[in-house]
KOLMARSE-913999 format. One line per 10 residues: their letters; for each residue x, y, z of C-alpha. Coordinates in Angstrom, 2 decimals, m for minus. Example, Ala and Ser with C-alpha at 12.3 -4.5 7.8 and 13.67 -1.06 7.14 Angstrom:
as) 12.30,m4.50,7.80; 13.67,m1.06,7.14
This chain:
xxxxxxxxxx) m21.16,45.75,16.76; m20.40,48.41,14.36; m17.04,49.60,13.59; m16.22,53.48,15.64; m14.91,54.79,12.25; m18.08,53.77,10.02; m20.87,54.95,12.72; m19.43,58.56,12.89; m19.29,58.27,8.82; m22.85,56.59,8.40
xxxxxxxxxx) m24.21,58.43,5.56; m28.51,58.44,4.82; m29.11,56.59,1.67; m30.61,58.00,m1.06; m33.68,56.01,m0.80; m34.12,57.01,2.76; m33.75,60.84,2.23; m36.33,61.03,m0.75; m39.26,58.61,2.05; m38.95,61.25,3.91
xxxxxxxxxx) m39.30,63.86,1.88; m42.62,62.29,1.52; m43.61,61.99,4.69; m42.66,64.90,6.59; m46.25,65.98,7.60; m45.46,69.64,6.05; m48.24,70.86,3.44; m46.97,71.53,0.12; m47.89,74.96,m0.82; m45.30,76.56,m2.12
xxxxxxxxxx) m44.58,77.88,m5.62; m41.66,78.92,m7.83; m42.72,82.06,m7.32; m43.00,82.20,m3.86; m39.70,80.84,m3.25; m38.00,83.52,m5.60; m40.17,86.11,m3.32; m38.71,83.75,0.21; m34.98,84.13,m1.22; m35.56,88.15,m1.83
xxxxxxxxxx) m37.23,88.60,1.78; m34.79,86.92,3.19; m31.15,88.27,1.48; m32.06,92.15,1.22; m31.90,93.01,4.89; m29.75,94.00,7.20; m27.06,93.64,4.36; m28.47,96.77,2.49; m30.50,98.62,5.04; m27.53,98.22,8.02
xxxxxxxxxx) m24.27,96.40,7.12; m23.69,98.78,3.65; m23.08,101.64,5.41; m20.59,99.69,8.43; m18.68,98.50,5.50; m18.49,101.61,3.49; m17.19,103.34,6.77; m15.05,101.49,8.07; m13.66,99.06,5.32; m13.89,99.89,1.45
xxxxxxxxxx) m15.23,103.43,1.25; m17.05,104.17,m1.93; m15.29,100.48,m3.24; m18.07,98.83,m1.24; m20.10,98.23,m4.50; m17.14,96.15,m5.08; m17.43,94.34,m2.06; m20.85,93.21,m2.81; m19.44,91.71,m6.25; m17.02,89.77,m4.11
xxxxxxxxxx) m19.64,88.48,m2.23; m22.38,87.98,m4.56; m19.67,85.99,m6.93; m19.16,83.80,m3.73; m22.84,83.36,m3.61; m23.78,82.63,m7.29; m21.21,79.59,m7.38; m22.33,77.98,m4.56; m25.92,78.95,m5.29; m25.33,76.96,m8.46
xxxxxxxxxx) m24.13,74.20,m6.08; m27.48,73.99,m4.29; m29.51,74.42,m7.09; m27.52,71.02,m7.98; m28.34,69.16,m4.79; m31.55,70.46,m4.11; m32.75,69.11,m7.72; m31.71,65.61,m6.92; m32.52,65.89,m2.81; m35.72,68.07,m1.85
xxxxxxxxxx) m35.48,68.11,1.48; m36.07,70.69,4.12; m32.52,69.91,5.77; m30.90,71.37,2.62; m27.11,71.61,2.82; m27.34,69.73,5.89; m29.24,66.47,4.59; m26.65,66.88,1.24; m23.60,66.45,3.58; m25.20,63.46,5.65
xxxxxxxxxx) m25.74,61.66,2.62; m22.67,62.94,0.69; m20.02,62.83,3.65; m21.13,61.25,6.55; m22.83,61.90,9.91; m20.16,63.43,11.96; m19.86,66.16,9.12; m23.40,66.33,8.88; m23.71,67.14,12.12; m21.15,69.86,12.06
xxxxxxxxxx) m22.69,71.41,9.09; m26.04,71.86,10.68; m24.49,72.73,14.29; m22.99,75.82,12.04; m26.26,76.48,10.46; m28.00,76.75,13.89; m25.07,79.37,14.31; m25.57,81.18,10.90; m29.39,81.55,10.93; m29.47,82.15,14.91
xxxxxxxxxx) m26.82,84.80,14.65; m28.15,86.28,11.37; m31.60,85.80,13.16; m30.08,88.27,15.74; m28.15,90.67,13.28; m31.42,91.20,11.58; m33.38,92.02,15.05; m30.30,94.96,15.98; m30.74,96.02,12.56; m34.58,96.24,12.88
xxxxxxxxxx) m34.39,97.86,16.84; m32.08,100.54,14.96; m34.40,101.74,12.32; m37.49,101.75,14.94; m35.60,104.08,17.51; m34.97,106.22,14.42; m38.39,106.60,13.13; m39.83,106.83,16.53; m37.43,109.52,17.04; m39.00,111.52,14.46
xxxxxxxxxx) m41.92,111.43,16.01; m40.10,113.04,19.53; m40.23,109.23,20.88; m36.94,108.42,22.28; m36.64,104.85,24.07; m34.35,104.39,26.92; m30.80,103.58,26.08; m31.37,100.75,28.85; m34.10,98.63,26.77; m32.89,99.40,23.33
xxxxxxxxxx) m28.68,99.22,23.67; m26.86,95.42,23.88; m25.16,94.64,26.95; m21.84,94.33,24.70; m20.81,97.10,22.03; m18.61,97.37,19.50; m15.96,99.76,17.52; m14.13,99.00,14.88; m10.85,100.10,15.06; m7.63,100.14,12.17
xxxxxxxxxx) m6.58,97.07,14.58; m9.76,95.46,14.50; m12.64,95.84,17.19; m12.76,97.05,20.53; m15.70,95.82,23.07; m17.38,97.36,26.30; m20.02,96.76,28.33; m23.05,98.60,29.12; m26.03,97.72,31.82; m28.96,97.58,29.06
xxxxxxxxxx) m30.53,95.29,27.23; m31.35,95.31,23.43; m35.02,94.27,24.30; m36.72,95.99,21.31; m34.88,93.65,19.18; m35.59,90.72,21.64; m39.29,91.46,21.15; m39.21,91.54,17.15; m38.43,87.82,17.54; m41.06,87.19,19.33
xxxxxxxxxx) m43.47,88.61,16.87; m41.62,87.03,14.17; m41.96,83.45,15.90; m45.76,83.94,16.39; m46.13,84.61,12.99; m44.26,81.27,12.24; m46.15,79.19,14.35; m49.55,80.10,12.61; m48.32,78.20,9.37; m46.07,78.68,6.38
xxxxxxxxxx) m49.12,79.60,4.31; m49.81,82.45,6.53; m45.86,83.42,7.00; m45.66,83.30,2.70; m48.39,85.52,2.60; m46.96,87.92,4.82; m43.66,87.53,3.35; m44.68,88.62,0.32; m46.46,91.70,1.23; m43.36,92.64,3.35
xxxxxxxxxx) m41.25,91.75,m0.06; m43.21,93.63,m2.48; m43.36,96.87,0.03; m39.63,96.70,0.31; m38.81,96.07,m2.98; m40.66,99.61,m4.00; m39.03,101.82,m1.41; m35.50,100.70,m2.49; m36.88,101.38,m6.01; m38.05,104.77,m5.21
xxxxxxxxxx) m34.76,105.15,m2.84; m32.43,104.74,m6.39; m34.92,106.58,m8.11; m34.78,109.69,m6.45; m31.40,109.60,m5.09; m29.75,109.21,m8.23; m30.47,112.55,m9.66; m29.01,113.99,m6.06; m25.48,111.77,m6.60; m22.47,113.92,m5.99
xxxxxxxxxx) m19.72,111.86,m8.83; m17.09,113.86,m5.71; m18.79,111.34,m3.05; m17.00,108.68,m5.20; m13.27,110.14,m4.99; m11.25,108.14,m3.77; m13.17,105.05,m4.95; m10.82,102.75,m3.19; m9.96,105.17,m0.45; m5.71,104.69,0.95
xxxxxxxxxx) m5.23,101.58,3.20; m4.54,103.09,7.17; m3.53,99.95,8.69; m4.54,96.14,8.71; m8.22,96.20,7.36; m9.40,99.69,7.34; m9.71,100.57,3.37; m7.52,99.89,0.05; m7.80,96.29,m1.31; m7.59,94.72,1.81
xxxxxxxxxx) m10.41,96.72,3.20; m12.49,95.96,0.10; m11.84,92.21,0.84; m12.96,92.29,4.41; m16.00,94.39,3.81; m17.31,91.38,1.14; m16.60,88.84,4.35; m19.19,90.93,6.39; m21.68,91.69,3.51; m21.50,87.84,2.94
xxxxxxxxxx) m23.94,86.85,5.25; m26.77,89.04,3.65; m26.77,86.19,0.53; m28.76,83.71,3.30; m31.53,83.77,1.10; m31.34,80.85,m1.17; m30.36,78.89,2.01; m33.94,79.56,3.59; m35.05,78.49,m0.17; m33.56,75.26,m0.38
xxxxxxxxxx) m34.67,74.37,2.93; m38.63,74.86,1.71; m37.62,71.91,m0.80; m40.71,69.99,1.56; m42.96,72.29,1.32; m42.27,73.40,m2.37; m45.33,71.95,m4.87; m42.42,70.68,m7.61; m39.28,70.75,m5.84; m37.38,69.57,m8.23
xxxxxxxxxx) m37.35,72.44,m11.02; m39.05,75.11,m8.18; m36.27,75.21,m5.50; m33.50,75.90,m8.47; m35.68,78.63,m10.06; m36.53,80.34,m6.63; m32.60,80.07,m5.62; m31.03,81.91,m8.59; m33.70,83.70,m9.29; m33.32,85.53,m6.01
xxxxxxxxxx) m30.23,85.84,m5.98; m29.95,87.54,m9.50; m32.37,90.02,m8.60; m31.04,90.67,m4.93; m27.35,91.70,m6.52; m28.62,93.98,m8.80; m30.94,95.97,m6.16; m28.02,95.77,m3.38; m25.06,97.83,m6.30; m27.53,100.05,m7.64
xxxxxxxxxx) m28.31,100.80,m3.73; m24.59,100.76,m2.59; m23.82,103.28,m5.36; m26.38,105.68,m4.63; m26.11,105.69,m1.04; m22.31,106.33,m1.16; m23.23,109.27,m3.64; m25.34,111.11,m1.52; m22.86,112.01,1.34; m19.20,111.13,2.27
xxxxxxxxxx) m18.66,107.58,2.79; m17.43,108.16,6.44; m20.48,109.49,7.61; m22.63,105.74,7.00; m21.32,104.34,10.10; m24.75,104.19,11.88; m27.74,101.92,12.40; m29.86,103.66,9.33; m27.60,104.50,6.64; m29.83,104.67,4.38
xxxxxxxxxx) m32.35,107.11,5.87; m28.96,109.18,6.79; m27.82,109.40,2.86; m31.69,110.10,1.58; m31.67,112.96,4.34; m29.21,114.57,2.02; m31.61,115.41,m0.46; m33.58,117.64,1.52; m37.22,116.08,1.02; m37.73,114.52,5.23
xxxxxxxxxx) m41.04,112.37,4.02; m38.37,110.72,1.82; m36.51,109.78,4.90; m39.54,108.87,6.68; m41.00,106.28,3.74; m37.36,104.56,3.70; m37.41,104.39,7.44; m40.71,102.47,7.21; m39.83,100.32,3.88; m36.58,99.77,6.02
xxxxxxxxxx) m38.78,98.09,8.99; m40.85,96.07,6.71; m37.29,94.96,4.53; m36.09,93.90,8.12; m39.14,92.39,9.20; m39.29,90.04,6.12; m35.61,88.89,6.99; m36.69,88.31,10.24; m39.39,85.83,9.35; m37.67,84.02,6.68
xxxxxxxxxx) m34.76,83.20,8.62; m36.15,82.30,11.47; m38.48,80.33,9.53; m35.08,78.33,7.79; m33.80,78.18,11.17; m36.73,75.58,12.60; m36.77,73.78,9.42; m32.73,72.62,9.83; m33.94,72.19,13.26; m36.40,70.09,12.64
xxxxxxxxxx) m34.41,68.36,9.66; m31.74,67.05,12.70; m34.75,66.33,15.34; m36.04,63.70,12.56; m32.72,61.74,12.38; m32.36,61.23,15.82; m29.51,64.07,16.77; m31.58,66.80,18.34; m34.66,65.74,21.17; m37.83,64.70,19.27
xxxxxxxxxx) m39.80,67.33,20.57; m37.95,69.63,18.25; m39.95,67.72,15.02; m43.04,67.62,16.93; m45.84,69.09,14.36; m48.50,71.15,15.59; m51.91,69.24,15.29; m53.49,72.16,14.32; m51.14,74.53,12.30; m49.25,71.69,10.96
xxxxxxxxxx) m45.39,73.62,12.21; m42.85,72.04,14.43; m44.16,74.88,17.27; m41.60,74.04,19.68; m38.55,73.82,17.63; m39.58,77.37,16.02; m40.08,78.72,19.69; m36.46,77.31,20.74; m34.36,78.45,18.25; m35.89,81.93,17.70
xxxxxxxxxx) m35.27,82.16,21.42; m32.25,81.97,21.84; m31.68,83.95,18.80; m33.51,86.96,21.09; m30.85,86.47,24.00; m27.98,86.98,21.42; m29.89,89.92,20.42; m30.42,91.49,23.20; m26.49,91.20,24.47; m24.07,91.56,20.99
xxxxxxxxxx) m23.66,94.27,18.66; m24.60,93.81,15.09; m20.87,94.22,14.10; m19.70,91.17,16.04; m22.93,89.03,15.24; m22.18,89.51,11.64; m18.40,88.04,11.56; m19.64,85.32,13.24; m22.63,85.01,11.00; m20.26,85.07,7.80
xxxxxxxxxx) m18.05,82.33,9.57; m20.83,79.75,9.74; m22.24,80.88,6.40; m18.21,80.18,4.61; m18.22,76.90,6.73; m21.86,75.67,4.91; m21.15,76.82,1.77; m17.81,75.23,1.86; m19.49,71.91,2.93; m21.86,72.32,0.12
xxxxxxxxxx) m19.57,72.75,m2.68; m17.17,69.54,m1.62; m20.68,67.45,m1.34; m21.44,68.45,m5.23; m18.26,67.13,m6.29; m18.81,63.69,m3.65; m22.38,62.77,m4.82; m20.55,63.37,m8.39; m17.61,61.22,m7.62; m20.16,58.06,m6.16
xxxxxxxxxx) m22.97,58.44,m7.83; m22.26,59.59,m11.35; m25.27,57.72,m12.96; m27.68,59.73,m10.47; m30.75,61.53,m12.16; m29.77,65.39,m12.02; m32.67,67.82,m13.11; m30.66,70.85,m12.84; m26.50,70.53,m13.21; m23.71,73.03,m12.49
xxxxxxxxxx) m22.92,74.04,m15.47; m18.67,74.27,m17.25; m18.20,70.67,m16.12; m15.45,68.99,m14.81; m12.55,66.88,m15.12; m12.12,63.54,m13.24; m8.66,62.71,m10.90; m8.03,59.56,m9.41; m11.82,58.61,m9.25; m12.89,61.99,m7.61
xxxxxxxxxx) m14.83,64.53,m10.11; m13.52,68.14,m9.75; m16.21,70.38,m10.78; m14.98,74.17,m12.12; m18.56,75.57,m10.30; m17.83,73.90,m6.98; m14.07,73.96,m6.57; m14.30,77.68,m7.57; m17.59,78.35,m4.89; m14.90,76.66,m2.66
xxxxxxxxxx) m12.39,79.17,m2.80; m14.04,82.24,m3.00; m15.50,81.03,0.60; m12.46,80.37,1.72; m11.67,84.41,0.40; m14.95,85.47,2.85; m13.46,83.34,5.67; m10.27,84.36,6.22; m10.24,88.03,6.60; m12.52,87.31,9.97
xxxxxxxxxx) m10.80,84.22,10.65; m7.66,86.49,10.93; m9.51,89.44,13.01; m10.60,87.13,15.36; m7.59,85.54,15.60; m5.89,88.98,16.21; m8.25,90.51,18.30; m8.03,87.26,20.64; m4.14,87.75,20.75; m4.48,91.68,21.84
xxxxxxxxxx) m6.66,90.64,24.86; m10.14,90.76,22.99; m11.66,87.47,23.57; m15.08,88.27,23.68; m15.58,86.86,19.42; m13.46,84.11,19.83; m14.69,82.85,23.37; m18.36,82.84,21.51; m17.17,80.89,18.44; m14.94,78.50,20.65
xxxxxxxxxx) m17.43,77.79,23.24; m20.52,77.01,20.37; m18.43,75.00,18.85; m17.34,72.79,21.91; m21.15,72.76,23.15; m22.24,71.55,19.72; m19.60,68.59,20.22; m21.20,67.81,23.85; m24.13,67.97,22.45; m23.20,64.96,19.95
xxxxxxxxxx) m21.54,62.76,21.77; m23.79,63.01,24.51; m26.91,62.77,22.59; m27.13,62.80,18.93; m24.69,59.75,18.45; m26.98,57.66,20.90; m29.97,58.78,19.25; m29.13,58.72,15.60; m31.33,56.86,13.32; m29.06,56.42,10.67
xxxxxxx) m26.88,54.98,12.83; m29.94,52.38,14.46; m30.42,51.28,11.01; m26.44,50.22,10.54; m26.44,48.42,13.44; m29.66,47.01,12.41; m27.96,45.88,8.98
């Protein structure tokens, strides 16, 4: 009989983690290129084509270039962190397979219980974000859907106190029925979804192009002044402001997540996965500032709050087939998210249904497309319902929440698999070292990803916290209640079920 303490702290041996990594049944088809192209479609989004302009409005003003800095630092150091893991561990858990062998099972679990949160939500952010732009463009056309089918059942304003909430009797089904598209797309094969993905990328990654291109002549410097605009109470501009607008851009950095969780279906995952995660990511920060600066040149900061930003700053110049292309680059930029998430989504998924925590059915692999069908239809499912019921404001605190929780995870693992197993073969390393206390290695890299998370956390942490206080306990009922379902789920299944936990008691 094994002891309680050591079966919630089983960790997967090395040795078991790289067999299956070789036998997953997933095709290995993917390139360093490809994955760079993955981490693009996948982290410019709803972060520059929706959230830019709700945290220029309501946050950091003008500053909101800023904000992305704060962010994208955050990102970079723990990017460096899974570059790290993912070269010694190429598995499609990612972050979630690095803390069951680094830390244990019971923080494993927790870890990918927040990722199901952080894709799903994002998954759902992305989908508003997409049902948005469509109502605009159709609208140009003199198409106007009924508020009924294209509104969530809960809204949101943000408020110098935080965020209020009301209901409505309509359903955000427009963005409902992008996920469906986006899962039927998945479940044809990860060749077919790369191929698509990079289309959507390279169309994208033109009309933001074109979008700095032309607006940049059109920048009035005024647009800029205040650049940190005066604080008017708790979050709502100065420093503080600046701060909590990086928290909610935060979760548009998902990208090299969905990369390192391709690490079993990348050709050389060793020296491809760290490539395609910094390699995204460098490129994505660049296009997101030059984008944030323009856009907050074009027309006063306090006019972005609104589902297309972007097509409302490019209107400025005067030239409406502008508008129109961004509108449509906007859709594709969203609808490349969309699949890449969702497609990093069943992968953790089916990372957890393989050790025995989730049902089985959730790894079962489709005979004839070779993709776990059923696990992709689950979770992109219930990332529909949250679509169709929360705004994109609320979905993206939570998002950033999860997202500060995994990274967090991921930068204490770096310095565990350091501490234990010092001798290990590493083909990429964080770089500026370390120093060793007590037998525990402190890495600079990790222990500094680790704060700056902390940084994205707490701002929301404290909203939430706030909001829940005033009588607004819609964000922290949703965050509570995951959380406590996600222990059920454990202790009623996964530690009965775990194979990692089989093979102890085996031992």
């Amino acid at each position: 009989m094994i002891a309680k303490q050591s079966a919630y702290l089983v960790r997967k041996s090395l040795d078991s983690v790289r067999a299956d990594a070789a036998n997953t049944g997933l095709r290995r088809t993917l390139g360093p290129v490809q994955l760079v192209l993955i981490g693009i479609g996948c982290i410019i989004g709803a972060g520059v084509y929706v959230m830019t302009g709700t945290a220029a409005a309501n946050y950091a003003g003008p500053a909101v270039v800023l904000s992305f800095a704060i962010a994208g630092m955050a990102c970079a150091l723990t990017g460096l962190c899974y570059a790290e893991l993912s070269s010694v561990l190429p598995v499609s858990g990612a972050s979630y397979t690095y803390a069951y062998t680094a830390l244990g099972e019971v923080f494993a679990w927790a870890l990918g219980w927040m990722l199901m949160l952080e894709f799903g939500l994002a998954g759902s952010a992305l989908a508003v974000g997409f049902s948005g732009y469509l109502q605009s463009l159709l609208g140009d056309f003199g198409v106007h859907l009924p508020a009924a089918i294209a509104t969530p059942f809960i809204r949101g304003t943000v408020t110098p106190g935080g965020m209020d909430f009301t209901f409505g009797p309509s359903l955000n089904l427009v963005a409902l029925a992008s996920l469906v598209v986006v899962c039927l797309i998945l479940i044809r094969g990860v060749a077919h979804s790369a191929a698509v993905n990079t289309l959507l990328v390279i169309i994208k990654m033109s009309v933001l192009i074109g979008f700095v291109a032309v607006g940049l002549s059109h920048v009035d410097t005024h647009n800029w002044t205040p650049f940190i605009p005066a604080n008017e109470g708790g979050f709502r501009y100065g420093v503080p402001g600046v701060i909590r607008a990086a928290s909610i851009l935060f979760f548009a950095y998902l990208g090299f997540e969905s990369v390192a969780t391709a690490a079993s279906e990348a050709r050389t995952p060793q020296l491809d996965i760290p490539v395609g995660i910094l390699g995204a990511l460098i490129v994505s920060t660049l296009i997101y500032a030059a984008v944030a600066l323009v856009m907050t040149g074009l027309i006063p900061f306090r006019e972005l709050n609104v589902p297309d930003p972007i097509a409302v700053a490019v209107s400025a110049i005067g030239i409406p087939v502008v508008a129109l292309i961004i509108k449509v680059g906007a859709l594709t930029g969203l609808g490349s998210v969309l699949l890449v998430n969702s497609y990093g989504q069943s992968r953790i998924c089916f990372a957890m249904a393989c050790d025995g925590l989730l049902p089985r059915g959730f790894a079962a692999i489709h005979p004839r497309f070779a993709t776990p069908v059923f696990g992709t239809i689950a979770v992109t499912g219930i990332s529909g319902i949250a679509a169709a019921l929360l705004p994109i404001t609320l979905l993206a605190d939570l998002v950033s929440i999860g997202t500060a929780f995994v990274f967090i995870v991921v930068a204490i693992s770096v310095m565990w698999l350091r501490s234990s197993h010092p001798d290990l073969n590493r083909p990429f390393r964080v770089p500026l070292g370390g120093i060793w206390v007590k037998g525990f290695w402190i890495g600079v890299i990790p222990a500094l990803a680790l704060l700056f998370c902390l940084l994205m956390m707490g701002p929301v942490l404290l909203d939430i916290f706030g909001k829940a206080i005033d009588g607004e306990w819609i964000p922290m009922a949703i965050l509570v209640g995951y959380i406590l379902v996600g222990i059920a789920i454990y202790l009623g299944f996964g530690r009965h079920h775990s194979r990692a936990r089989a093979a102890l008691a085996a031992a």
